[in-house]
VOGU-3710 file (C-alpha; in Angstrom, 3 decimals, decimal comma):
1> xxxxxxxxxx> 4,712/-21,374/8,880  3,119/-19,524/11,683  6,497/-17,909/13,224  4,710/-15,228/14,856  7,601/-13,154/17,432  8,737/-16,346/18,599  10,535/-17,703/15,358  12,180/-13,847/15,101  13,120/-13,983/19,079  15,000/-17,751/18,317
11> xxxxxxxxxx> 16,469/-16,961/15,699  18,269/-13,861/16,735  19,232/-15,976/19,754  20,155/-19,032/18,081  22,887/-16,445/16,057  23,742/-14,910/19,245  24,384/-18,341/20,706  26,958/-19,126/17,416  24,480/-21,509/16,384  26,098/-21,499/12,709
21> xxxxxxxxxx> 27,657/-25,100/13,889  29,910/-27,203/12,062  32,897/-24,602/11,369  35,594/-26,411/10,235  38,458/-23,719/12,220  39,557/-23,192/15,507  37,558/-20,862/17,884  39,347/-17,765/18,007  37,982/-14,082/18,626  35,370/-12,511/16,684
31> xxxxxxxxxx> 35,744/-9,147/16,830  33,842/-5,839/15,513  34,994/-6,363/12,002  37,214/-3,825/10,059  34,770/-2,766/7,087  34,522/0,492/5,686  31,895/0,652/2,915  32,780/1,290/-0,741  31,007/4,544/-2,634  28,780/4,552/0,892
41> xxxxxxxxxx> 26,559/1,217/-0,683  24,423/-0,839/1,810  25,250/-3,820/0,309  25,872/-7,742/1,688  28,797/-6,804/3,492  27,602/-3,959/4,842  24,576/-6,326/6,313  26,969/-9,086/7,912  29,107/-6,224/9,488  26,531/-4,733/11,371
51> xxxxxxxxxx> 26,501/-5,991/15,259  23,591/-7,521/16,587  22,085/-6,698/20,041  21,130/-8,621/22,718  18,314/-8,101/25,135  19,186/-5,299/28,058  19,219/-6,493/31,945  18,839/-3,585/34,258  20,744/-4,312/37,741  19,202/-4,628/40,750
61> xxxxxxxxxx> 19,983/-1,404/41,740  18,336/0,324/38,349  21,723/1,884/37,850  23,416/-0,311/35,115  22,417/-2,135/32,291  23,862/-5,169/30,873  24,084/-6,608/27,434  24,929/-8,523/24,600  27,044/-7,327/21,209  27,704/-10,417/18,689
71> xxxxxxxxxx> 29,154/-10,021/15,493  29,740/-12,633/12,629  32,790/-14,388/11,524  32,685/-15,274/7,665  35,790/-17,047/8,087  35,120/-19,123/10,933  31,587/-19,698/9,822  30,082/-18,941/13,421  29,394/-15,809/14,932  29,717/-14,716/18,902
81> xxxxxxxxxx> 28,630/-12,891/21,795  30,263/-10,884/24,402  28,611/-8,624/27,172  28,784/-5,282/28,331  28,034/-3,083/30,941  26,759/0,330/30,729  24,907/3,245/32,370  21,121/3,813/32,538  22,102/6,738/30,112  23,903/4,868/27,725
91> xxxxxxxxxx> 27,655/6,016/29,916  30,648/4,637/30,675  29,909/1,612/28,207  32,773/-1,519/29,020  33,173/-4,506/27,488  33,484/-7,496/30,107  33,763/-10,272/28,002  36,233/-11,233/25,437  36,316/-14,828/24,426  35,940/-17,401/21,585
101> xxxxxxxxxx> 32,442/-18,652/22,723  29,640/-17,385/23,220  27,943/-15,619/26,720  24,316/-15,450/26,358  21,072/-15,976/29,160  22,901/-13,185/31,358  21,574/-11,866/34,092  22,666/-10,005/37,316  22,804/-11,788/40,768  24,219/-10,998/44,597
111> xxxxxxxxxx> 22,930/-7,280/44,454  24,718/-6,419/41,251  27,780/-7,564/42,144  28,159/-10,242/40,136  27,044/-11,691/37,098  25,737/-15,438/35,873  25,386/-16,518/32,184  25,661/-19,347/30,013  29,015/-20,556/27,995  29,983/-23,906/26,674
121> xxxxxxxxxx> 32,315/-26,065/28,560  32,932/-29,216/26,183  31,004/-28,010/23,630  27,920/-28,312/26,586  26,176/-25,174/27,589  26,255/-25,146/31,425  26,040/-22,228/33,847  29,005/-19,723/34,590  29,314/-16,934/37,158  31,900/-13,945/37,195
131> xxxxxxxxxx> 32,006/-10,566/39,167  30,106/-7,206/37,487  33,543/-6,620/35,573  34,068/-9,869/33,865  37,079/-10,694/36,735  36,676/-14,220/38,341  34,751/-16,624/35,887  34,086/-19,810/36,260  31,659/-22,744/35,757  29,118/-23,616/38,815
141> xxxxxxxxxx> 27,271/-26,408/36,703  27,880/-29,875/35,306  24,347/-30,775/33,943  24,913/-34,180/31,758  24,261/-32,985/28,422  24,228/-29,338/29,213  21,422/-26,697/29,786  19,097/-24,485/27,471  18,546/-21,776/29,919  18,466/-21,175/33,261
151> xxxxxxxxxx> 16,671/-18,963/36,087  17,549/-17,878/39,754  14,542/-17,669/42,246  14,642/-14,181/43,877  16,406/-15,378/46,966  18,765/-16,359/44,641  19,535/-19,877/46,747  17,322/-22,143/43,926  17,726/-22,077/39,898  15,524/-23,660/37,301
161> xxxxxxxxxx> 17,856/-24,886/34,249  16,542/-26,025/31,462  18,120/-29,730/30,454  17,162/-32,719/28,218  15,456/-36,095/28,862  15,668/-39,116/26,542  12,530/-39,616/24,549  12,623/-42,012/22,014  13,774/-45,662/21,730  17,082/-46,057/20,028
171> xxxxxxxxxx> 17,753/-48,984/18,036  20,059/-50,469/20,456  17,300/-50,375/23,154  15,062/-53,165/21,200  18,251/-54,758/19,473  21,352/-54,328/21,812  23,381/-56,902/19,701  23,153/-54,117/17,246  25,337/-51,428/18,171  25,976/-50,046/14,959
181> xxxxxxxxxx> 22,054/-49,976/13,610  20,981/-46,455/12,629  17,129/-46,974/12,396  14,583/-45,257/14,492  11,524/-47,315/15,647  8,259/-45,177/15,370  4,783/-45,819/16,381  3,338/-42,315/17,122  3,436/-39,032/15,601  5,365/-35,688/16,236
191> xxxxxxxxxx> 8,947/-38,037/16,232  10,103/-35,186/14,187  9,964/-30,914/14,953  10,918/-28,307/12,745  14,388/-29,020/11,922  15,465/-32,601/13,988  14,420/-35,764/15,265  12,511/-36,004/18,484  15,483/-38,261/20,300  15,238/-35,738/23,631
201> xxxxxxxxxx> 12,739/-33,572/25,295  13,642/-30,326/27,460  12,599/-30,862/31,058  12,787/-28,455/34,264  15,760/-29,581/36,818  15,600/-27,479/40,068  18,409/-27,380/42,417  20,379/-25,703/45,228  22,771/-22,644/44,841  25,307/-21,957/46,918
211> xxxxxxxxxx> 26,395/-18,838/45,254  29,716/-21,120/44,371  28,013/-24,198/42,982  25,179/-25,756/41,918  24,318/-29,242/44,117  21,217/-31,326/44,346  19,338/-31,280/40,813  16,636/-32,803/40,844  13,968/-33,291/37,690  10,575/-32,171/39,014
221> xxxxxxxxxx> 8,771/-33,798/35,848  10,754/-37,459/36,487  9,371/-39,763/34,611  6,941/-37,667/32,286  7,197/-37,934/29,082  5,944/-34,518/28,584  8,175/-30,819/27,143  8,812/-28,169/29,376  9,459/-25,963/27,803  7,724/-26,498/24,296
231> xxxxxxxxxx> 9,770/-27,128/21,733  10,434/-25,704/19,145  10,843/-22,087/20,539  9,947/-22,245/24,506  12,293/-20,811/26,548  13,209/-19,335/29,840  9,932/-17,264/29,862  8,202/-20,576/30,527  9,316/-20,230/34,184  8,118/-17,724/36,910
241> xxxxxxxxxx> 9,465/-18,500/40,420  7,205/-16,816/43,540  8,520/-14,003/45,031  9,393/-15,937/48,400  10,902/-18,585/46,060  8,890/-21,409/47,465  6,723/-22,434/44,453  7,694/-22,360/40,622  5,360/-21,637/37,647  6,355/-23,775/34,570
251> xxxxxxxxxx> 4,462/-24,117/31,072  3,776/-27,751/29,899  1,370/-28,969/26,937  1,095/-32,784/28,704  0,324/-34,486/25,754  2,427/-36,851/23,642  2,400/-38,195/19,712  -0,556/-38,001/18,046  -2,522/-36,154/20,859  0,259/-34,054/21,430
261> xxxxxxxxxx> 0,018/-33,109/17,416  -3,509/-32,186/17,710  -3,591/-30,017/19,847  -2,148/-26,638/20,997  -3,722/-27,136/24,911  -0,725/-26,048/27,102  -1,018/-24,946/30,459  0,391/-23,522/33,645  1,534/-25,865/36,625  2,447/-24,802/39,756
271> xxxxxxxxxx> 5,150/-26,486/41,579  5,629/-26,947/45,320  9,470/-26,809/46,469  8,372/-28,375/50,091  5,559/-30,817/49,305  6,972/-31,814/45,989  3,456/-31,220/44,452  2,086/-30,169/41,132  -0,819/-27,963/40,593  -2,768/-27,381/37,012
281> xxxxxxxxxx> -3,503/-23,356/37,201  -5,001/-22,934/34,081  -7,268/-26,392/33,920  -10,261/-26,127/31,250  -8,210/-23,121/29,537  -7,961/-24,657/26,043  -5,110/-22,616/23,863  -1,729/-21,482/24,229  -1,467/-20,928/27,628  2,365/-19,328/28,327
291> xxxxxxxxxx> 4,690/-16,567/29,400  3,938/-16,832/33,612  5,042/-13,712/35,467  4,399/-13,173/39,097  3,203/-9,900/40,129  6,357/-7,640/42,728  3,913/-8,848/45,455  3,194/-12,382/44,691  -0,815/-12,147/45,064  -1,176/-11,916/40,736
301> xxxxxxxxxx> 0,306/-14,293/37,998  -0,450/-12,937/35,002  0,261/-14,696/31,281  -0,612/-14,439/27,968  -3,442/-16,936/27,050  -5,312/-18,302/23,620  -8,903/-19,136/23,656  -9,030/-21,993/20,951  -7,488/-25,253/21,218  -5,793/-25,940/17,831
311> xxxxxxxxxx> -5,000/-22,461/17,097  -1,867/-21,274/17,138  -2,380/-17,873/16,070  -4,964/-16,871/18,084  -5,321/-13,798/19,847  -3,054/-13,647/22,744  -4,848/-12,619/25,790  -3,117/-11,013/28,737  -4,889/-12,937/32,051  -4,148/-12,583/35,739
321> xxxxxxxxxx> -5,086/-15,057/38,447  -5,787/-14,219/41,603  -3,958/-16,447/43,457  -6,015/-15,758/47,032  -9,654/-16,678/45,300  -8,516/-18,747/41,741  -10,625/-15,608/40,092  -9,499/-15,693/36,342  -9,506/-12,057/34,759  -9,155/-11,193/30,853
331> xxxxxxxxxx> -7,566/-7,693/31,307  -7,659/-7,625/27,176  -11,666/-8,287/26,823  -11,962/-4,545/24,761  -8,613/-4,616/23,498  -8,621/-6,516/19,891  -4,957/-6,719/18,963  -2,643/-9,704/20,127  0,021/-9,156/22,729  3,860/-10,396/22,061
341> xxxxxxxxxx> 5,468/-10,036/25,570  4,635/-8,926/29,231  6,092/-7,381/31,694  4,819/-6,316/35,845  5,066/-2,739/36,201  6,974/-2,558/39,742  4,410/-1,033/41,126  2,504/-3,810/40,692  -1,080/-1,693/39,303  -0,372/-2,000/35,420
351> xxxxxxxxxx> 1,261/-4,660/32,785  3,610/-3,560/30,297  3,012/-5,939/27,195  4,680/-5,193/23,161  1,839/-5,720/20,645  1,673/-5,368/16,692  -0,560/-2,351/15,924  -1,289/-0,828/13,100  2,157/-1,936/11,013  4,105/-0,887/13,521
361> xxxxxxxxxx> 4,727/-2,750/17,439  4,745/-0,340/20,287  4,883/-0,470/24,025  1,733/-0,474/26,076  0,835/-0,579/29,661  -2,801/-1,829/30,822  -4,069/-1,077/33,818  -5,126/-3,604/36,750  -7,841/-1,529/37,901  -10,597/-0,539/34,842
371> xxxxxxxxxx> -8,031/-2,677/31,991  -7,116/0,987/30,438  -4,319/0,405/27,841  -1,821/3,163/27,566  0,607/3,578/25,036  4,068/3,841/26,328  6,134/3,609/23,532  5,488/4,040/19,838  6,919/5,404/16,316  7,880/4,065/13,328
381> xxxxxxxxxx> 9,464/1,388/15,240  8,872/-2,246/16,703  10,078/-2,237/20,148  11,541/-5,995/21,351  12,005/-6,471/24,931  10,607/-5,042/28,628  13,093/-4,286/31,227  11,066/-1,975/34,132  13,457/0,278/35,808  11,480/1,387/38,716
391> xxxxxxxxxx> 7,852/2,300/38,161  8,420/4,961/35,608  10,821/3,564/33,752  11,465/1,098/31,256  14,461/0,144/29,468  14,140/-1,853/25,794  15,271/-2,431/22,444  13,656/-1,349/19,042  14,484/-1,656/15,593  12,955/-0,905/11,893
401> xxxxxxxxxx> 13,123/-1,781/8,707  16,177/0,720/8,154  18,589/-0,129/11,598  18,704/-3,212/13,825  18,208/-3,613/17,200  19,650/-0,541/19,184  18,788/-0,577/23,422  16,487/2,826/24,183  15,287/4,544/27,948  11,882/5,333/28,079
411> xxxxxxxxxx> 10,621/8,003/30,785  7,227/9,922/30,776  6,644/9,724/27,105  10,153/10,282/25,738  12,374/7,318/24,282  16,047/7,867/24,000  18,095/5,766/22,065  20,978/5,017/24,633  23,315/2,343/22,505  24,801/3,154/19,436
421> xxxxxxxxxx> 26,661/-0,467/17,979  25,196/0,545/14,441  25,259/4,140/14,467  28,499/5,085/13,057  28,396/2,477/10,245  24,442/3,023/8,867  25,614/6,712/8,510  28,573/5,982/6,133  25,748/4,096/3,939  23,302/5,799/1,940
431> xxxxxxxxxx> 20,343/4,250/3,320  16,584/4,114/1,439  13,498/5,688/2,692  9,970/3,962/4,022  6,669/5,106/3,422  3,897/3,711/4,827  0,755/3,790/2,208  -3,219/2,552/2,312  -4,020/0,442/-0,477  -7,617/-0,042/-1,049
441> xxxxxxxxxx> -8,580/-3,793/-1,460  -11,130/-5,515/-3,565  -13,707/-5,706/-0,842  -13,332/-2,079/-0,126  -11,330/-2,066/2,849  -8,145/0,020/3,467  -4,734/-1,796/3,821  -1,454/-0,800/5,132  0,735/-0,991/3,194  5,297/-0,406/3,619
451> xxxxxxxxxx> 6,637/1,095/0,534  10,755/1,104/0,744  12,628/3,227/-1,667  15,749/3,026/-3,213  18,581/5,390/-1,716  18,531/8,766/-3,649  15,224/7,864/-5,019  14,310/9,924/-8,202  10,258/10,084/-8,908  11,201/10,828/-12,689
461> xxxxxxxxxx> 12,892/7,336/-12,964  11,360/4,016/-13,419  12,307/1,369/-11,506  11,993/-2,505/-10,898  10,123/-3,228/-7,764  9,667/-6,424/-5,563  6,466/-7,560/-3,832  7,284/-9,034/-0,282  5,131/-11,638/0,161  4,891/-12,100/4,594
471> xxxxxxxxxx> 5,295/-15,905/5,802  3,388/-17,011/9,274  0,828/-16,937/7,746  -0,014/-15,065/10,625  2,866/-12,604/11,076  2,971/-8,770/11,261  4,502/-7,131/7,986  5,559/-4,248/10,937  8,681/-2,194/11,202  10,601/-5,604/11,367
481> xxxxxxxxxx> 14,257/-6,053/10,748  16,185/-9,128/9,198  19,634/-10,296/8,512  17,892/-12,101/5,142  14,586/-11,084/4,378  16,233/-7,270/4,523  13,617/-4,893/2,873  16,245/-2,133/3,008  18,926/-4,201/1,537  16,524/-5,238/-1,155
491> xxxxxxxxxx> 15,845/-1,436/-1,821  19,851/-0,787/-1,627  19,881/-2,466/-4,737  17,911/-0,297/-6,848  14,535/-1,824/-6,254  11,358/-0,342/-4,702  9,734/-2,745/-1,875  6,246/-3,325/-1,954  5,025/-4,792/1,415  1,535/-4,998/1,973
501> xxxxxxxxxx> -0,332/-6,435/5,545  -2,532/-8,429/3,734  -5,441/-10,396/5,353  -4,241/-12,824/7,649  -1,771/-10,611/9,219  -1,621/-9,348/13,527  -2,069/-5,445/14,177  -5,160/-4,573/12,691  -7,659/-6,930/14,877  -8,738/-10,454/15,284
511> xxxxxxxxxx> -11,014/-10,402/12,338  -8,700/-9,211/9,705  -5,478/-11,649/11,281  -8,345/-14,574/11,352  -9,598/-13,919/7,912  -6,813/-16,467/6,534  -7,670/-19,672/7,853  -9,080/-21,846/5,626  -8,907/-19,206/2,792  -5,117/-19,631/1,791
521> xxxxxxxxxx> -6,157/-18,833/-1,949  -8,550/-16,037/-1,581  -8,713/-12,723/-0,234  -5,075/-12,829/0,992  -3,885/-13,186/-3,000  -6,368/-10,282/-3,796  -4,754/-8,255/-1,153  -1,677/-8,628/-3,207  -2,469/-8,178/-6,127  -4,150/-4,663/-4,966
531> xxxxxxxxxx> -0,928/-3,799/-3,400  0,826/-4,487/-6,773  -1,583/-2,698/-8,656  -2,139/0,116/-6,746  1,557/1,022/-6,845  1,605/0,371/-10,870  -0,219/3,469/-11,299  2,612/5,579/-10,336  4,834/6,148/-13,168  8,260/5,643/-10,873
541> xxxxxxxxxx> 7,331/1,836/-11,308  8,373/0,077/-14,599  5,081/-2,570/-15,268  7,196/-4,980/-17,001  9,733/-5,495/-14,322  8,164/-6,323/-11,103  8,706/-9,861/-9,233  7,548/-11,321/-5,913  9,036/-12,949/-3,466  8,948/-14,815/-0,123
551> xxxxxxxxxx> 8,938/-17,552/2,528  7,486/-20,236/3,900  3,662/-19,163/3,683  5,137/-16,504/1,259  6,768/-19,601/-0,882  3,452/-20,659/-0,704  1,871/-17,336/-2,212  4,460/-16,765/-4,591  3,741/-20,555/-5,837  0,281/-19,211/-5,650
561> xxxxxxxxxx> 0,899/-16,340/-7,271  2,710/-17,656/-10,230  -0,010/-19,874/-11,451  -2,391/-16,940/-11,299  -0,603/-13,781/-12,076  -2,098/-12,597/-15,435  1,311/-11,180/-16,374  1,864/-8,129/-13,715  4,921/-10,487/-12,608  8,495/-11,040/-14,769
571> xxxxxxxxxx> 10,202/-12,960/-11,701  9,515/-15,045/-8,869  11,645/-16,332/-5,729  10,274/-19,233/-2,980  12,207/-19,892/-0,097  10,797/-22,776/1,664  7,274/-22,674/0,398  4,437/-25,419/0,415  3,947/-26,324/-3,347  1,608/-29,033/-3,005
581> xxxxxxxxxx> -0,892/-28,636/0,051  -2,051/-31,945/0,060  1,396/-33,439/0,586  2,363/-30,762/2,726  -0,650/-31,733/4,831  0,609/-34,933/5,463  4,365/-34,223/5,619  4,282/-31,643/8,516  4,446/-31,724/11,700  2,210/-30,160/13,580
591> xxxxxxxxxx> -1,299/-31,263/12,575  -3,482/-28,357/14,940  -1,568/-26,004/12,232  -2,651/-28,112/8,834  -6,363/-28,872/10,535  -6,881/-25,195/11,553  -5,457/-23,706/8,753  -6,021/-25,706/5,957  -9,636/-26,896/7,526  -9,014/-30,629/7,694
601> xxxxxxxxxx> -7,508/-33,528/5,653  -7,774/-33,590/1,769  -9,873/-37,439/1,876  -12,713/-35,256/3,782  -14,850/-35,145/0,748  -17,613/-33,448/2,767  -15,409/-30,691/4,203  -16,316/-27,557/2,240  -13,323/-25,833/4,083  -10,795/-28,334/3,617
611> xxxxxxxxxx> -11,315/-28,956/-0,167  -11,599/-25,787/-0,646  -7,848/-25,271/0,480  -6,506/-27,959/-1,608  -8,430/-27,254/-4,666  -6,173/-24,145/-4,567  -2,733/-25,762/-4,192  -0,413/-24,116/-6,019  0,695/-27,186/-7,536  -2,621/-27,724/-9,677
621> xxxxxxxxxx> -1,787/-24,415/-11,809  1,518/-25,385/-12,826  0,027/-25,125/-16,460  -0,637/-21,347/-15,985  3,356/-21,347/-15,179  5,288/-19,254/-17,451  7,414/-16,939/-15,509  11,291/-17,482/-14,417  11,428/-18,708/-10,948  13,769/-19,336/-8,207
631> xxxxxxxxxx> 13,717/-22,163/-5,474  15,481/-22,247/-2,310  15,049/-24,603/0,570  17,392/-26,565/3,878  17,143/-30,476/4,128  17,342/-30,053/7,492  13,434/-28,623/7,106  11,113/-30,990/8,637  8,174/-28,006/8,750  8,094/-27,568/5,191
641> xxxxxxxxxx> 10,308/-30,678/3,674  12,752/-29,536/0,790  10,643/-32,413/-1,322  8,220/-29,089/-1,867  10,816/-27,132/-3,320  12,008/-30,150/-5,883  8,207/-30,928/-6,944  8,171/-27,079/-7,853  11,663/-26,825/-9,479  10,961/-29,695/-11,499
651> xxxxxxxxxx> 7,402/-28,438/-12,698  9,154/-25,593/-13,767  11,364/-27,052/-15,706  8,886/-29,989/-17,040  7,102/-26,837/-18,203  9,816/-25,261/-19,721  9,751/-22,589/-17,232  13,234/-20,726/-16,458  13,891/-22,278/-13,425  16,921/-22,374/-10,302
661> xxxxxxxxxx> 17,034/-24,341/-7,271  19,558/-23,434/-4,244  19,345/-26,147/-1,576  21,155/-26,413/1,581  21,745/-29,869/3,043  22,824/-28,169/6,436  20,103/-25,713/6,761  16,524/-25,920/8,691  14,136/-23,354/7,612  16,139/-20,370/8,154
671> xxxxxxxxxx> 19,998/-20,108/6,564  21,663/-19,348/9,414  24,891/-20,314/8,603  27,374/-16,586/7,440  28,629/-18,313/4,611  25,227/-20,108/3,661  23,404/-16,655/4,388  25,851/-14,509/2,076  25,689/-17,445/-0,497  21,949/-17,042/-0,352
681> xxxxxxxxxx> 21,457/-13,020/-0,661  24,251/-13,439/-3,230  21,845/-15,995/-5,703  18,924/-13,647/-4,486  20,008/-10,330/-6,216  21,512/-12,433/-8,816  18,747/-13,637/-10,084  16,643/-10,165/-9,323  19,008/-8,565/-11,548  18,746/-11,861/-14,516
691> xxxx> 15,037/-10,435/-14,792  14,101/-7,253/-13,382  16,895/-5,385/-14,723  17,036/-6,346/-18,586
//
């Protein structure tokens, strides 16, 4: 539900991290695996043996450029990181790392010279330095509990680390002759957040460097019960120090339980090293208010901002303060697309910021002066991270729906791909083709559309297709790649990809990505079934053998979808997926998400919006059911609780309805364990095949 860039940005980390915790074998190296593909097939295999990328850091001295490579270990159950260091021009590329746990927040420090990170020491992350070539490395912190991320000031003599803070009573703190009680004493909401129990909260500890060690930590929120970072995917970002390292920016919703589940109402707050003192930047701004960055002279912060309390997929604005005269300025007022990620230009006169446009996510720069927006970077691509380079030159990563993350130079116009971790190994695989079509829609609009084709697709064949139905609800269908919602993997195996940017989705302006809200079973569903009838007119696709698929909101529509089909489906698959909306409504989380969305609570007879959503639950057209369908879902999913997934596997087979059910007890609402993952795509094509290839 509502992942937006974030969810795609923590997951790829939490792999990079080895979050697949809970292997039962030693730590021991995970290297590039040994794989050679069979008859060139892109198959599972293929998929886990591909290395995945971690953002680039350009040195001080714009001359180097280091990274992250981490590759999976189906044995060990875990995958790791290791860095590297290589040219501006993708030269002289070394490894620098090679150990059994994972390096990962990296960044340069002393001029380039040497390098700080974060690697577990006890099973605790906690801050490590080493020299530029990996010689020398040792641990400078011993944060109880460990840290989540860290960041230097610019004089490099402060860091910001990211630790936890007790939140929640235990039952030993009301019943300390009970040390072996279990139960947790609730009396406000949001005690539970995506995938655990709200027992600790991330706070901001500040402290001294001495380039050796780190001394005299001190928690500059003490005593609030308030995140900072936001939980569930806040990170690093959520800190800007000044350029004279004096004052720190940090992001901060300052709200708790049932408040704090209302409402989406963060803001920025300005903290005085000297004084000790706290200062709201962004008071009476009502959204989302995140991502600080100060400008290479310190007179600017700019951040990305949303207008609407309660929101969370609002447009994200790209604001700078001034920090001379407090004047507030919307550089995005004539742009209407949502930005992902900023980034100063060095010379201080333009922002860099990634935005979803048009089905695909480019780089753009916008202009300080008269709020120009250039584009920098484009292609059938989605670019993923901003590293400037001097004023003309940006380093980043990109990927599409046919290669993962690979790290590119961009200069005057031209983009170079510079790292080449997948190259070798996508080119001994017959890979399929992407088209990008526009699908009229039933209220006359145009719609873009991705069309993926088998490898060695042959127009005088038919073939079984799949429609990819986009969770979020609000998240681009772009030139996105996945290690389990793989469109080209999906292709691989002989099926054509439908995957349409139905209403509701970023890149083609705030009216179309708005539409959704409080509509979940209207115009969005139409969009789909346009997409699948649009491509049933060509006479490559077999009729009888298409199915749909999806997660989370896309569970939802292909719930949705099966109770209202009309027959153009023979197979359905729901990861994760709300079956019944008004238990949903009341099971989640995050109530600004179910009020915005779904327009209110289901006992609001007088809300037209509100009963209109839940007169369209999927779960009251269980009687239209007749089509074989697949449920997966992790128990460790508090967003979307795996009680959705049961109430639809056993509707299906109350009705008679060909029905599986794949649940993970040790999975949230991704599968992020290798095993789990490969267990998952396995059952996926397995039951594909059952249907669509009779």
């Amino acid at each position: 539900m509502s992942l937006k860039i974030k969810s795609i940005i923590m997951t790829a980390t939490a792999l990079m991290m080895g979050a697949s915790a809970g292997a039962d074998t030693p730590a021991a190296l995970i290297e590039k695996p040994d794989f050679t593909p069979t008859n060139r097939q892109y198959d599972i295999n293929a998929l886990e043996a591909l290395g995945r990328v971690g953002a680039p850091v350009v040195s001080p001295d714009g001359k180097k450029i280091l990274y992250g490579i981490s590759y999976e270990s189906v044995e060990q159950n875990k995958s790791n990181q290791d860095l590297y260091v290589m040219d501006l021009d993708g030269k002289n590329n070394v490894r620098i790392t090679r150990t059994p746990e994972s390096e990962s927040n990296y960044v340069w420090f002393n001029g380039g010279r040497q390098i700080a990170f974060m690697a577990a020491v006890d099973g605790k992350m906690q801050l490590w330095v080493m020299n530029a070539d990996g010689s020398d490395r040792r641990s400078v912190s011993n944060v109880e509990g460990g840290i989540q991320g860290f960041l230097f000031s610019p004089n490099e003599k402060r860091v910001v680390m990211i630790g936890s803070v007790k939140y929640a009573r235990t039952a030993q703190d009301v019943y300390p002759d009970l040390p072996k009680a279990t139960g947790r004493l609730i009396d406000d909401l949001m005690y539970k957040h995506w995938d655990e129990w709200v027992t600790e909260i991330p706070h901001p500890l500040v402290a001294d460097f001495t380039g050796t060690e780190v001394v005299n930590v001190t928690d500059i929120m003490q005593d609030e019960p308030f995140e900072a970072p936001m939980k569930p995917f806040g990170g690093i970002e959520s800190f800007a120090w000044s350029p004279d390292s004096e004052q720190l920016i940090y992001v901060s919703r300052k709200k708790t339980g049932m408040e704090y589940a209302l409402s989406t109402n963060s803001d920025l707050y300005l903290y005085d090293i000297a004084s000790r003192t706290t200062r709201n930047l962004t008071e009476g701004m009502m959204g989302y208010d995140t991502n600080p960055a100060y400008s290479p002279d310190g007179k600017y912060v700019a951040w990305l901002s949303m207008e609407h309390d309660g929101y969370e997929s609002d447009k994200n604005r790209i604001f700078i303060l001034n920090l001379a005269t407090g004047e507030k300025t919307d550089l995005t007022t004539d742009w209407d697309y949502t930005a992902d990620a900023i980034a100063w230009n060095p010379d201080g006169k333009s922002i860099y910021f990634i935005a979803p446009k048009d089905g695909v996510t480019p780089i753009f720069s916008i202009a300080l002066k008269d709020k120009k927006v250039t584009v920098v970077a484009d292609g059938v691509f989605d670019y993923a991270s901003l590293a400037p380079a001097g004023p003309k030159k940006l380093i980043s990563m990109r990927h599409s729906m046919l290669m993962p993350n690979e790290i590119v130079s961009i200069e005057k116009g031209k983009v170079t791909q510079i790292s080449n971790v997948n190259t070798d190994l996508l080119a001994a695989l017959d890979m399929p083709t992407v088209e990008k079509r526009m699908v009229p829609t039933t209220d006359g609009k145009l719609m873009t559309t991705w069309v993926v084709y088998p490898p060695k697709f042959d127009a005088n064949k038919k073939y079984p297709s799949i429609l990819y139905c986009q969770g979020g609800p609000q998240q681009a269908v772009s030139q996105f790649w996945s290690y389990r919602w793989n469109l080209a993997l999906m292709a691989a195996q002989g099926y054509i990809v439908i995957a349409p940017n139905r209403r509701g989705l970023p890149g083609f302006g705030t009216e179309w990505n708005a539409q959704i809200s409080k509509d979940y079973g209207g115009q969005n569903m139409r969009d789909y079934f346009s997409a699948v009838d649009d491509m049933k007119r060509e006479a490559y696709i077999d009729p009888a053998r298409i199915g749909a698929v999806g997660a989370s909101y896309g569970g939802f529509s292909v719930y949705w979808l099966a109770g209202h089909h009309e027959g153009r489906f023979a197979a359905f698959i729901a990861h994760a997926g709300i079956f019944n909306t008004e238990t949903q409504y009341l099971e989640t989380e995050e109530m600004w998400f179910a009020n915005w969305d779904m327009g209110g609570a289901y006992w609001e007879k007088d809300n037209k919006y509100a009963q209109a959503t839940f007169a369209t639950s999927p779960h009251r057209f269980v009687d239209q059911w007749d089509t074989p369908i697949l449920i997966t879902h992790g128990e460790y999913d508090f967003r979307i609780l795996a009680s959705q997934g049961m109430m639809a596997f056993n509707a299906a087979r109350l009705r008679g309805v060909p029905a599986e059910m794949l649940i993970f007890p040790d999975e949230n609402h991704w599968i992020l364990k290798p095993q789990n993952a490969i267990m998952w795509q396995r059952v996926f094509f397995r039951w594909l095949d059952k249907w669509l290839k009779k």
